[in-house]
ZAZA-855135 format. One record per residue: x, y, z of N, C-alpha, C, O in turn; residue number from 0. Coordinates in nm, 2 decimals. Example, Ala and Ser with C-alpha at 12.3 -4.5 7.8 and 13.67 -1.06 7.14 Angstrom:
REM residues 2
+--------+--------+--------+--------+--------+--------+--------+--------+--------+--------+--------+--------+-----+
!     nX !     nY !     nZ !    caX !    caY !    caZ !     cX !     cY !     cZ !     oX !     oY !     oZ ! seq !
+--------+--------+--------+--------+--------+--------+--------+--------+--------+--------+--------+--------+-----+
!   1.32 !  -0.57 !   0.78 !   1.23 !  -0.45 !   0.78 !   1.32 !  -0.33 !   0.78 !   1.42 !  -0.33 !   0.85 !   0 !
!   1.28 !  -0.22 !   0.71 !   1.37 !  -0.11 !   0.71 !   1.29 !   0.00 !   0.79 !   1.34 !   0.11 !   0.80 !   1 !
+--------+--------+--------+--------+--------+--------+--------+--------+--------+--------+--------+--------+-----+
This chain:
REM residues 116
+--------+--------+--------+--------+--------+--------+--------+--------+--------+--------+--------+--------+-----+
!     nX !     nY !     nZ !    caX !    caY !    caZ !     cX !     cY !     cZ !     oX !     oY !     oZ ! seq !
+--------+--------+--------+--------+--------+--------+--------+--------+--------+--------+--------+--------+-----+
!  -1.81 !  -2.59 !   0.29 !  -1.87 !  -2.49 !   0.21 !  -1.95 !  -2.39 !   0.28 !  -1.96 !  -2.27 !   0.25 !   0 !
!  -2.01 !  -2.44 !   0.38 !  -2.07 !  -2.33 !   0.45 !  -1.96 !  -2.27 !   0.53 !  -2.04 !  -2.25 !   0.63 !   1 !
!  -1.88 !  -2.23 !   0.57 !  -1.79 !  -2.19 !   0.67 !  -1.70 !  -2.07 !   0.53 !  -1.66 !  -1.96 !   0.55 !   2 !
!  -1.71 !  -2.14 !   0.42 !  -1.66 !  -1.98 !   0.32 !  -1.73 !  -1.85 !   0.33 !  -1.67 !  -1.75 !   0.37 !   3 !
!  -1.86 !  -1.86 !   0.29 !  -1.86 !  -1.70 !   0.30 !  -1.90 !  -1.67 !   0.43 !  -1.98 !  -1.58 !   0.43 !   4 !
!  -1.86 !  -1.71 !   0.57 !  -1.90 !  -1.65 !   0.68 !  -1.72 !  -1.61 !   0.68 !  -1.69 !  -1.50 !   0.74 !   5 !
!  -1.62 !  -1.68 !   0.62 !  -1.47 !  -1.65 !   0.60 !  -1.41 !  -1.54 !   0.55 !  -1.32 !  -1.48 !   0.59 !   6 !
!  -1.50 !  -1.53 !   0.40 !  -1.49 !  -1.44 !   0.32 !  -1.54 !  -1.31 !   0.34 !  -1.49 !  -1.21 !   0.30 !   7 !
!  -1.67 !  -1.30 !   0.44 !  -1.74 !  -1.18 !   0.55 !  -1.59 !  -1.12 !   0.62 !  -1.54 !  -1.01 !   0.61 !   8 !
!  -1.54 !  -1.24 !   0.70 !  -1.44 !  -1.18 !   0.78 !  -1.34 !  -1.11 !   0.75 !  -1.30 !  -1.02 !   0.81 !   9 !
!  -1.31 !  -1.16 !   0.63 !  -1.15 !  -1.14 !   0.56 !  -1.13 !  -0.95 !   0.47 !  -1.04 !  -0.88 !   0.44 !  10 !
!  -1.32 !  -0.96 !   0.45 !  -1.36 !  -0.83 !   0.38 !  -1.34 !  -0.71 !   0.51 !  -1.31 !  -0.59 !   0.50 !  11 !
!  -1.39 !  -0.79 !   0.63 !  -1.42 !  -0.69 !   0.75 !  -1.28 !  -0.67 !   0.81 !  -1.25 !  -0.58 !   0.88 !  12 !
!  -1.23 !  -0.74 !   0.78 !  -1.05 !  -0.72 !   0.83 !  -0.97 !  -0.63 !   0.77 !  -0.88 !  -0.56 !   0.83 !  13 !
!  -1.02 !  -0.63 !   0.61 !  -0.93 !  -0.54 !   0.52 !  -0.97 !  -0.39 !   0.54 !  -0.91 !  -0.29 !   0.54 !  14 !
!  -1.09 !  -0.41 !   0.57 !  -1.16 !  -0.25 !   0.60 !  -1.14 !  -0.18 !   0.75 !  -1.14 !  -0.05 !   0.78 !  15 !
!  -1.13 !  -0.29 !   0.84 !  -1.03 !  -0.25 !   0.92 !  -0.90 !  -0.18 !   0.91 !  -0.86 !  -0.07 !   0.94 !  16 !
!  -0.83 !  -0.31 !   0.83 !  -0.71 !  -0.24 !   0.89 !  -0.68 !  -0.12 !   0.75 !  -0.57 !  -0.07 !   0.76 !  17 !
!  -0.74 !  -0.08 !   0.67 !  -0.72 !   0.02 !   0.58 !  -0.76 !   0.15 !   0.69 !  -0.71 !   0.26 !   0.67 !  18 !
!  -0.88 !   0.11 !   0.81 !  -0.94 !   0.26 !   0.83 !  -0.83 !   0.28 !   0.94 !  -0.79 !   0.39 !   0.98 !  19 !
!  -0.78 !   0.16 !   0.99 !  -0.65 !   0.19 !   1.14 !  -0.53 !   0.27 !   1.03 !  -0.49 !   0.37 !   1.09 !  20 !
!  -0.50 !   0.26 !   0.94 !  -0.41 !   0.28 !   0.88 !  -0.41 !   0.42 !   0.85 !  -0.32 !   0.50 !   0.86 !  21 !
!  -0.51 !   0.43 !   0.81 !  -0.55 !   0.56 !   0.78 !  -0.59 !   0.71 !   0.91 !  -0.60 !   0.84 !   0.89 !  22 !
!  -0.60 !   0.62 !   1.04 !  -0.61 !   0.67 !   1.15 !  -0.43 !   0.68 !   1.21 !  -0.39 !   0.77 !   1.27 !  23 !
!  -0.36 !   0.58 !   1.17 !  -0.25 !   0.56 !   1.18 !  -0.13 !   0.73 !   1.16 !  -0.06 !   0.80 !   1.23 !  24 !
!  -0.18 !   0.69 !   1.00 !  -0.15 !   0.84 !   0.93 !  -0.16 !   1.01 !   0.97 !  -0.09 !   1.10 !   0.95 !  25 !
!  -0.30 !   0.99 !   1.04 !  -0.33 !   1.07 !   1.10 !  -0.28 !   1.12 !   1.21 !  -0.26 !   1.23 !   1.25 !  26 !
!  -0.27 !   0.99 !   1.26 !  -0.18 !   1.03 !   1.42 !   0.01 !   1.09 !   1.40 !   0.08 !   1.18 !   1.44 !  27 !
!   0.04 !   0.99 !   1.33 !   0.14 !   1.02 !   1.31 !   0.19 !   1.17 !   1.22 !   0.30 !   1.22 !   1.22 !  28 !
!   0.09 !   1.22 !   1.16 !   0.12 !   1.36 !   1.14 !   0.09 !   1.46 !   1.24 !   0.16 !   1.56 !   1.25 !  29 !
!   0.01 !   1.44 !   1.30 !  -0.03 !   1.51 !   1.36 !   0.10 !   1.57 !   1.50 !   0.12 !   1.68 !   1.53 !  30 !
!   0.17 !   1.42 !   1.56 !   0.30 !   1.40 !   1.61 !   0.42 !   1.49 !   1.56 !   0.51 !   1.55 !   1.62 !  31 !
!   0.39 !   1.46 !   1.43 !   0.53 !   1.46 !   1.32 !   0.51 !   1.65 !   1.35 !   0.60 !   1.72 !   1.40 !  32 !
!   0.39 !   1.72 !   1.31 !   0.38 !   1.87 !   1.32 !   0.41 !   1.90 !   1.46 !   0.50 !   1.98 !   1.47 !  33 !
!   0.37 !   1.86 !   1.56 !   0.41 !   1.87 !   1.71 !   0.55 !   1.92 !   1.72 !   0.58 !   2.04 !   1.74 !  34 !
!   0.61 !   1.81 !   1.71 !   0.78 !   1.79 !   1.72 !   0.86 !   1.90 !   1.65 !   0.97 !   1.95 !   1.69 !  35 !
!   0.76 !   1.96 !   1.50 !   0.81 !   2.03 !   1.43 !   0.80 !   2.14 !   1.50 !   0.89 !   2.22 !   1.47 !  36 !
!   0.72 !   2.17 !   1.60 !   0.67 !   2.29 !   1.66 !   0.75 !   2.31 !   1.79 !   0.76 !   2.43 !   1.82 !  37 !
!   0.80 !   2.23 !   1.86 !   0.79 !   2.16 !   2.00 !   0.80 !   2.32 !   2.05 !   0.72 !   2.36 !   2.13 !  38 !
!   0.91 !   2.40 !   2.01 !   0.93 !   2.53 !   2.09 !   0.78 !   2.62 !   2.13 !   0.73 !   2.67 !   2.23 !  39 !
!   0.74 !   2.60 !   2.01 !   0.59 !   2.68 !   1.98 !   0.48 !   2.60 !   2.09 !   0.40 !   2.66 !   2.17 !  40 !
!   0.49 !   2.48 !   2.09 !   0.41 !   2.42 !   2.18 !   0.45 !   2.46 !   2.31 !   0.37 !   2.49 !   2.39 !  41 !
!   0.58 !   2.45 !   2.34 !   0.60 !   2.48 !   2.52 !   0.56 !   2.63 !   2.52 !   0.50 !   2.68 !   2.62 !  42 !
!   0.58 !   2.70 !   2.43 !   0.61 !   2.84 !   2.47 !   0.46 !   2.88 !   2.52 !   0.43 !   2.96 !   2.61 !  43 !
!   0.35 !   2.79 !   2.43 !   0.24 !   2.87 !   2.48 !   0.18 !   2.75 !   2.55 !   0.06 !   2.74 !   2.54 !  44 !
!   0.26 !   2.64 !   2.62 !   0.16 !   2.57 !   2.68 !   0.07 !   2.50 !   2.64 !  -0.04 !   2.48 !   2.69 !  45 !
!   0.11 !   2.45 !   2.53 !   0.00 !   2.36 !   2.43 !   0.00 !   2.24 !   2.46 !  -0.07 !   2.15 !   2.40 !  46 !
!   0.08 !   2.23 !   2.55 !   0.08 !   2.04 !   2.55 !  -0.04 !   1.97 !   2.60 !  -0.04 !   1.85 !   2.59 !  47 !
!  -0.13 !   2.02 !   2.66 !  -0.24 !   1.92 !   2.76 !  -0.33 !   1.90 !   2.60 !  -0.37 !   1.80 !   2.56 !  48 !
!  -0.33 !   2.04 !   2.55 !  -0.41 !   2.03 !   2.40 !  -0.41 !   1.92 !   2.30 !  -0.50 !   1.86 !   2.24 !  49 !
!  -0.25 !   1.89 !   2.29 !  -0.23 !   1.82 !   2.17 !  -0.21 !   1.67 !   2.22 !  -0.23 !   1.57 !   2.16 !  50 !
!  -0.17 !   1.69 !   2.34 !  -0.18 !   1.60 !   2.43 !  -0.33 !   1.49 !   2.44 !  -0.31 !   1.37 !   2.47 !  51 !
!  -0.42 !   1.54 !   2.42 !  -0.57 !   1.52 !   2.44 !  -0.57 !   1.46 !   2.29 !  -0.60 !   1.34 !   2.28 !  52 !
!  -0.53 !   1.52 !   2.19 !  -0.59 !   1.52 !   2.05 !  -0.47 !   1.45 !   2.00 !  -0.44 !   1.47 !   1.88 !  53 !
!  -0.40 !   1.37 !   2.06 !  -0.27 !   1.25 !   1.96 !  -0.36 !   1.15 !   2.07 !  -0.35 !   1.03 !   2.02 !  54 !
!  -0.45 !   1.15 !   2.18 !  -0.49 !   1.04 !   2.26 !  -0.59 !   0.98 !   2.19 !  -0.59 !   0.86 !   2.17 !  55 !
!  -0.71 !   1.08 !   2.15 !  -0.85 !   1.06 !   2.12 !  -0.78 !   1.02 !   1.97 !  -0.88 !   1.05 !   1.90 !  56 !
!  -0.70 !   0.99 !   1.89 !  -0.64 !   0.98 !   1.74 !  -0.61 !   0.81 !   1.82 !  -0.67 !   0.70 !   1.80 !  57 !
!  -0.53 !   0.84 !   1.88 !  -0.50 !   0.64 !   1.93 !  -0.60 !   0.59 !   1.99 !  -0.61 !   0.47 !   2.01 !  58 !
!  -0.70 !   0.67 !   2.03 !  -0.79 !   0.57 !   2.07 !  -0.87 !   0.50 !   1.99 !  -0.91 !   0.39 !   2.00 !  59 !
!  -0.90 !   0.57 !   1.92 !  -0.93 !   0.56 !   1.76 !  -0.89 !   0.42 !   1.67 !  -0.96 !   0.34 !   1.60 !  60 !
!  -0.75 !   0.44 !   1.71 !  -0.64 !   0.37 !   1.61 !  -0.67 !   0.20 !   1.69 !  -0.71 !   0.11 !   1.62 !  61 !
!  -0.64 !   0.19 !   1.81 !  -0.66 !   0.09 !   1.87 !  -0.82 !   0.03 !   1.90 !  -0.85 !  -0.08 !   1.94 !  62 !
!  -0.90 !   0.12 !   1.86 !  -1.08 !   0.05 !   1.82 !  -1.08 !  -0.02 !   1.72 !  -1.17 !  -0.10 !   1.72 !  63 !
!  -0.99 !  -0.01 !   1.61 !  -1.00 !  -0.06 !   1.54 !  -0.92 !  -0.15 !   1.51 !  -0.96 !  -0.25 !   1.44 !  64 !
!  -0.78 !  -0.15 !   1.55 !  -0.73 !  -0.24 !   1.58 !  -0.72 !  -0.39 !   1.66 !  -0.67 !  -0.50 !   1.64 !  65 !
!  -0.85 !  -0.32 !   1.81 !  -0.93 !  -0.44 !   1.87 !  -1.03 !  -0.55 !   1.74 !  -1.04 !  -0.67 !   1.74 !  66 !
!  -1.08 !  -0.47 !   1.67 !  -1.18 !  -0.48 !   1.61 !  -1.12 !  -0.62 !   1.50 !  -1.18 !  -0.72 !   1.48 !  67 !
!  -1.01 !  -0.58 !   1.44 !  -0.92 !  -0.68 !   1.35 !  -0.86 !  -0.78 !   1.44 !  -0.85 !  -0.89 !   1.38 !  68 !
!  -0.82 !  -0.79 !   1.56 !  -0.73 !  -0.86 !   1.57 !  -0.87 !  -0.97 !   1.67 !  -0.84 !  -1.08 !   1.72 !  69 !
!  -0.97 !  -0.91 !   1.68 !  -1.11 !  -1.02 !   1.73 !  -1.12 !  -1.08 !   1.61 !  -1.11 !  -1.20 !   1.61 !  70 !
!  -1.12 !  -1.03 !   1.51 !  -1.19 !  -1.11 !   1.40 !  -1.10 !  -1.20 !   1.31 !  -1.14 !  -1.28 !   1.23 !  71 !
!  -0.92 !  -1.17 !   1.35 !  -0.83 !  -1.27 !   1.32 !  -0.84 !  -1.37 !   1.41 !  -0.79 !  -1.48 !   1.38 !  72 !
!  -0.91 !  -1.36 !   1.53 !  -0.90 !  -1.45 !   1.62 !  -1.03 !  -1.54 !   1.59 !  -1.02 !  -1.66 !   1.61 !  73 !
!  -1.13 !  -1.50 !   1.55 !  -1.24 !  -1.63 !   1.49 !  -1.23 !  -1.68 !   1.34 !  -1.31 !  -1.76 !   1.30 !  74 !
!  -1.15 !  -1.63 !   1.26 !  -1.05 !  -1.67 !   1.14 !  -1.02 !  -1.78 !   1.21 !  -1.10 !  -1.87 !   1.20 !  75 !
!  -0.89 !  -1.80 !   1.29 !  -0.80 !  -1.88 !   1.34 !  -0.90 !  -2.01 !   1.40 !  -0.89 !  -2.13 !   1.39 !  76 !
!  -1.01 !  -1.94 !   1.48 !  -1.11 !  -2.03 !   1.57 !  -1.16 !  -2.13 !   1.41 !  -1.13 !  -2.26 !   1.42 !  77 !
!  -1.21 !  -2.09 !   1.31 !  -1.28 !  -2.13 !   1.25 !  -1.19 !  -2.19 !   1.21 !  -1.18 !  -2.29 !   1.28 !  78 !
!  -1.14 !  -2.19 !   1.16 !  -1.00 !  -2.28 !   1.04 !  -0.95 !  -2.42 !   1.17 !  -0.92 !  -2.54 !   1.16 !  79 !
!  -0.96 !  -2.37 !   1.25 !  -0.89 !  -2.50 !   1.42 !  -1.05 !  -2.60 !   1.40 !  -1.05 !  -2.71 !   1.34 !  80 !
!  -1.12 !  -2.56 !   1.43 !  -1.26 !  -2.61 !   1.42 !  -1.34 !  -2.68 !   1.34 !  -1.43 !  -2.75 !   1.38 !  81 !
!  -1.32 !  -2.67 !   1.22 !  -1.38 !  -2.68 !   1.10 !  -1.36 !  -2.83 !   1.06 !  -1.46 !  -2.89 !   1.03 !  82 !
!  -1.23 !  -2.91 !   1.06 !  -1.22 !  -3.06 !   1.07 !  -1.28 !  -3.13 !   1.17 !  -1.31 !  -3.25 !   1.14 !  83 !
!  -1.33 !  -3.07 !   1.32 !  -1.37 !  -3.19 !   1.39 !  -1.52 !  -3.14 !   1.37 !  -1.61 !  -3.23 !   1.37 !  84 !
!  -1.57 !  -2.98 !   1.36 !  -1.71 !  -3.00 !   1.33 !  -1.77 !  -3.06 !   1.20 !  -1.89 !  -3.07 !   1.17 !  85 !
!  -1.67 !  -3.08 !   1.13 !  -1.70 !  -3.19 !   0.98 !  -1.69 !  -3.30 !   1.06 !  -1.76 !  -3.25 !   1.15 !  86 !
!  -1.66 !  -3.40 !   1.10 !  -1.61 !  -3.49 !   1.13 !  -1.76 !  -3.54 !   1.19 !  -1.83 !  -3.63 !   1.16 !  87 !
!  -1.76 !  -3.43 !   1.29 !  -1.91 !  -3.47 !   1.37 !  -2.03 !  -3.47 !   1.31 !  -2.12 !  -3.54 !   1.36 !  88 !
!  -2.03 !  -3.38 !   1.19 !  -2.15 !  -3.40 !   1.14 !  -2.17 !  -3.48 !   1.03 !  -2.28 !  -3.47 !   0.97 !  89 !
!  -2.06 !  -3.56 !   1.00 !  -2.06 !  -3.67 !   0.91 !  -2.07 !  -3.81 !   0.99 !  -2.10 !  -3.90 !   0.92 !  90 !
!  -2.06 !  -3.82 !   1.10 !  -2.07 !  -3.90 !   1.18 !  -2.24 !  -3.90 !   1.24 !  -2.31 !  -4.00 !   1.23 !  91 !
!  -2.28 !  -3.77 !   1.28 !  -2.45 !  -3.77 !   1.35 !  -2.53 !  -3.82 !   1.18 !  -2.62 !  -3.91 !   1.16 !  92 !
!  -2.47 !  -3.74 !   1.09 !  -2.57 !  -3.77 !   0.93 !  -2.57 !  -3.95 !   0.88 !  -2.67 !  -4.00 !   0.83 !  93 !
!  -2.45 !  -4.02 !   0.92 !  -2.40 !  -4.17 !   0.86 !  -2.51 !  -4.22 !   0.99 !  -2.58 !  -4.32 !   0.97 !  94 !
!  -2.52 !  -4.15 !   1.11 !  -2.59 !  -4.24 !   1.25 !  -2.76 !  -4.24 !   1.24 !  -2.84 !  -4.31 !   1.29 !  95 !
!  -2.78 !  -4.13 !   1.16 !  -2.94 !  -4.15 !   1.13 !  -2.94 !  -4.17 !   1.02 !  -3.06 !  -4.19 !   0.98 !  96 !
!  -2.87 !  -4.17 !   0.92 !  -2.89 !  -4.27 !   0.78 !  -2.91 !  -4.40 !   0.82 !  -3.00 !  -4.44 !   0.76 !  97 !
!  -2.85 !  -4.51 !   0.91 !  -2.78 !  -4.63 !   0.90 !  -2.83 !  -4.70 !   1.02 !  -2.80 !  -4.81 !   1.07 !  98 !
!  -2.96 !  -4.54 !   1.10 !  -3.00 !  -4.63 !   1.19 !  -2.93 !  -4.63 !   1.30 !  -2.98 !  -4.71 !   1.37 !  99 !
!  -2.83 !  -4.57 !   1.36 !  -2.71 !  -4.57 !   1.46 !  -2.64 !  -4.66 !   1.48 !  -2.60 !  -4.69 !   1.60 ! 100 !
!  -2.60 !  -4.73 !   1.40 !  -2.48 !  -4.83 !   1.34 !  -2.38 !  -4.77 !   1.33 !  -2.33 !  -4.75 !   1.22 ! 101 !
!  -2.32 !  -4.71 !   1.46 !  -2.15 !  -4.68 !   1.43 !  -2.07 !  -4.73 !   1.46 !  -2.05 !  -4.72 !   1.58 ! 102 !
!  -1.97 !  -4.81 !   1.40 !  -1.88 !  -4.91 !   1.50 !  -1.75 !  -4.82 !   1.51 !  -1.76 !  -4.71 !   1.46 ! 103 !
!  -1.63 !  -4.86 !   1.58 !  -1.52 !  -4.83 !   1.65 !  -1.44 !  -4.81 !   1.49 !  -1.37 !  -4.71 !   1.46 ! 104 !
!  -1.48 !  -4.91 !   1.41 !  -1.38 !  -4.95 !   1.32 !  -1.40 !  -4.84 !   1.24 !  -1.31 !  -4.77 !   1.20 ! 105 !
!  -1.55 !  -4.83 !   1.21 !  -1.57 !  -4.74 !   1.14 !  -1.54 !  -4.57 !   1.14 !  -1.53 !  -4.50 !   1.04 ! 106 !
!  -1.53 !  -4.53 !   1.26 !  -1.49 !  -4.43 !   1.29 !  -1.34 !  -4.40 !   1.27 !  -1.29 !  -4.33 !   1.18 ! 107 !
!  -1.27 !  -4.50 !   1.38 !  -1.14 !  -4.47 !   1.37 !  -1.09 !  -4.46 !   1.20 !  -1.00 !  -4.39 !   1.17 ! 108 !
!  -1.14 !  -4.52 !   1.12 !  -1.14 !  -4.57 !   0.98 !  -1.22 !  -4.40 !   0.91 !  -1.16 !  -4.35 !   0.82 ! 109 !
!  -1.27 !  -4.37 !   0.93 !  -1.31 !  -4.21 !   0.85 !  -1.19 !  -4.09 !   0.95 !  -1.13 !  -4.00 !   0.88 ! 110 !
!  -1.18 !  -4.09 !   1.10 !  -1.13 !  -4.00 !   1.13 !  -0.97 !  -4.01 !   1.06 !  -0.93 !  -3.91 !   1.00 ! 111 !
!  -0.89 !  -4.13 !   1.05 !  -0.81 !  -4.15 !   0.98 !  -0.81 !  -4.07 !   0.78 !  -0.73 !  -4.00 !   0.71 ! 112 !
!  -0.94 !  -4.13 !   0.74 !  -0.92 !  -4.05 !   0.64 !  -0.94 !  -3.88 !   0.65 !  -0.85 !  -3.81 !   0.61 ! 113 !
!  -1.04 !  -3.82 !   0.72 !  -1.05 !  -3.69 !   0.72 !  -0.88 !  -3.60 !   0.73 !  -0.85 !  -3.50 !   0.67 ! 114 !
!  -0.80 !  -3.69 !   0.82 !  -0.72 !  -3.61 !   0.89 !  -0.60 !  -3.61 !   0.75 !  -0.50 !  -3.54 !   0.76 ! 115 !
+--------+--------+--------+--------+--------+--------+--------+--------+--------+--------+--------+--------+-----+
């Protein structure tokens, strides 16, 4: 229960990512798409270092934010991998100062069995 809305944080911060890459996406890709349309117009006056600069600073853009999602898919994945054995542990430290530190073998292997 506590591991949801730090999940739900993520999953919000992911979508708003990749809506704003996408939208950077769009950008770049028109921006290309006019280029190509032009290509004559661009060599004739030498525009390439220009547009050149301004399709770079558009991906660099694109891929900030892209870093940005694919970190935060990666502690999604961390948390969801994690989440059984840090239950596990803290049902185990809570049963060891309830009970006095009475943990036997049996009993362990006997809860890890059910968790899993």
């Amino acid at each position: 229960l506590i591991l949801v809305p730090i999940n739900r944080w993520m999953a919000i911060k992911i979508g708003q990512l990749s809506t704003q890459m996408m939208s950077q996406k769009d950008g770049r890709v028109k921006i290309v798409s006019e280029i190509l349309a032009g290509i004559r117009i661009v060599k004739f006056y030498a525009w390439e270092r220009h547009f050149k600069s301004k399709v770079e600073s558009l991906r660099a853009k694109e891929l900030k934010s892209l870093k940005g999602r694919k970190y935060l898919d990666a502690l999604c994945v961390y948390f969801w991998a994690t989440t059984p054995v840090l239950m596990s542990i803290l049902t185990f430290v809570t049963y060891a100062l309830i009970h006095g530190g009475q943990l036997t073998a049996a009993r362990v292997f006997t809860s890890v069995a059910l968790f899993n």
